[in-house]
Phi, psi and omega in degrees: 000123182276163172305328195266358178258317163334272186314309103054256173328306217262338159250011157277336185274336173282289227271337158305312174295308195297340206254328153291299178267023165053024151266210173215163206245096170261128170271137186223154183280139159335069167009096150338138173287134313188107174302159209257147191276201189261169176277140154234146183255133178306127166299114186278181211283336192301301184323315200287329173287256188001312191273320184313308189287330182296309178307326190289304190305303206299301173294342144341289181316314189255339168316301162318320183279325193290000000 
């Protein structure tokens, strides 16, 4: 089935509802898809102890100068 025997189809079926059940047929355009956010990557456990240790020195670090 091509678009235009679709399209066809789909208003022969509109012009049927309204003329049996006398409704009416609202057409509305496609809702855009939900933007995709950016990747981010999750800190694994190594990075978080790696980052725990960098924290631990500089205060180390500044314990000292003071």
């Amino acid at each position: 089935m091509t678009k235009d025997e679709l399209r066809a189809e789909l208003e022969r079926q509109k012009q049927r509802f309204e003329a049996v059940y006398g409704g009416e047929v609202m057409t509305y355009a496609t809702q855009p898809g939900p933007d995709r956010k950016p990747w981010k990557k999750r800190p694994s456990l190594l990075d978080q102890a790696f980052q725990e240790e960098i924290r631990k020195e500089e205060k180390r670090q500044a314990d000292l100068s003071s």
